[in-house]
C-alpha positions in Angstrom: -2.2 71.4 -2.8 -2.6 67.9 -2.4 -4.3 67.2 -6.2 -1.3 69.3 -7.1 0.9 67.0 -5.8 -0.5 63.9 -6.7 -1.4 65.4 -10.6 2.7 66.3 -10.3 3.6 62.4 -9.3 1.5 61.3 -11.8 3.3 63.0 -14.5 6.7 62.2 -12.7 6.2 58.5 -12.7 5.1 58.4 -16.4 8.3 60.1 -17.4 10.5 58.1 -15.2 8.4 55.2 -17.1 9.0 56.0 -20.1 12.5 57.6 -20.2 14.6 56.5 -23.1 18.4 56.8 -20.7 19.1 56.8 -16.7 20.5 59.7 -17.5 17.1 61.3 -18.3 15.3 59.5 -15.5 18.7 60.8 -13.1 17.2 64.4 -14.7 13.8 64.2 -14.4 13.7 62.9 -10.7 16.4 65.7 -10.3 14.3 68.3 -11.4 11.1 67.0 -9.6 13.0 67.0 -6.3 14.5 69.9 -6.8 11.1 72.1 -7.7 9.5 70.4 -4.7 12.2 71.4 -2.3 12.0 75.4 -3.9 8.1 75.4 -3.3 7.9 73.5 0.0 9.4 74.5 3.3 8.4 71.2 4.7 10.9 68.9 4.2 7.9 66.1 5.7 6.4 66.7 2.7 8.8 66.0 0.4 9.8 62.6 2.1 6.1 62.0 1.8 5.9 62.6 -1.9 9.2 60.7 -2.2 7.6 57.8 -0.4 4.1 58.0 -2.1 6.4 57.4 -5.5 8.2 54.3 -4.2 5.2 53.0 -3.2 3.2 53.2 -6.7 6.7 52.3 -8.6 6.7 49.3 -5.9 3.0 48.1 -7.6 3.8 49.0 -11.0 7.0 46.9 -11.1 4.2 44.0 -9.6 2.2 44.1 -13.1 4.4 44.8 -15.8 6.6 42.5 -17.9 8.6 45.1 -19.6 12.3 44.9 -19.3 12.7 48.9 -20.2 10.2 49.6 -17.6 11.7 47.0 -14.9 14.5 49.0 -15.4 13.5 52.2 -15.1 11.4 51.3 -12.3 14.8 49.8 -10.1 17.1 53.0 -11.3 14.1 55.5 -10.4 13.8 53.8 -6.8 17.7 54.3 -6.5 17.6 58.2 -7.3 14.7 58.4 -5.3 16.3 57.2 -2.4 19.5 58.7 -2.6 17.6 62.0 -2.8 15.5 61.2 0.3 18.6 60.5 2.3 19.8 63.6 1.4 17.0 65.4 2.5 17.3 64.0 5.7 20.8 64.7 6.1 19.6 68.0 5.8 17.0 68.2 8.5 20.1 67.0 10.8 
C-alpha cells in the first residue's frame, strides 16, 4: 500500500501544482482527502499522508521561483491543514 500512497501524493502534489484556480486546488485536495478517508480506517494514516504532503510542498516552495506555484503551494498547505484538523476533531 505504501507505493500506492506515495504514487497517489505524487500525482496530488502535481495537480495542486499546477491548478489553474484555488477553487480547483480546494477540489482536488477535497477529493484526495476524501478517497483516503473512504479506503482507510486509520485515521493515523491519513494524518501521515497529510503530513508527508506538507512536508514535500515545504521543499518545493524552497526551489521554485514561480509566483503561480508559490501560490498554490501556500493555499494547498491551508486546505491541507484545515482538513487535518478536521480529522482530528474527529478522532475526539
Amino acid at each position: 500500500m505504501k507505493t500506492s500512497l506515495d504514487k497517489f501524493r505524487a500525482k496530488l502534489i502535481i495537480k495542486m501544482l499546477y491548478a489553474g484556480s484555488f477553487q480547483e486546488l480546494k477540489r482536488f485536495v477535497d477529493a484526495a482527502l476524501n478517497a483516503l478517508k473512504k479506503g482507510t480506517p486509520d485515521i493515523s494514516t491519513v494524518t501521515t499522508f497529510i503530513d508527508k504532503v506538507l512536508h514535500q510542498l515545504e521543499f518545493i516552495a524552497s526551489l521554485t521561483t514561480n509566483p503561480v506555484e508559490l501560490g498554490n503551494i501556500t493555499k494547498a498547505k491551508s486546505f491541507l491543514l484545515s482538513g487535518k484538523a478536521e480529522l482530528s476533531n474527529m478522532a475526539m
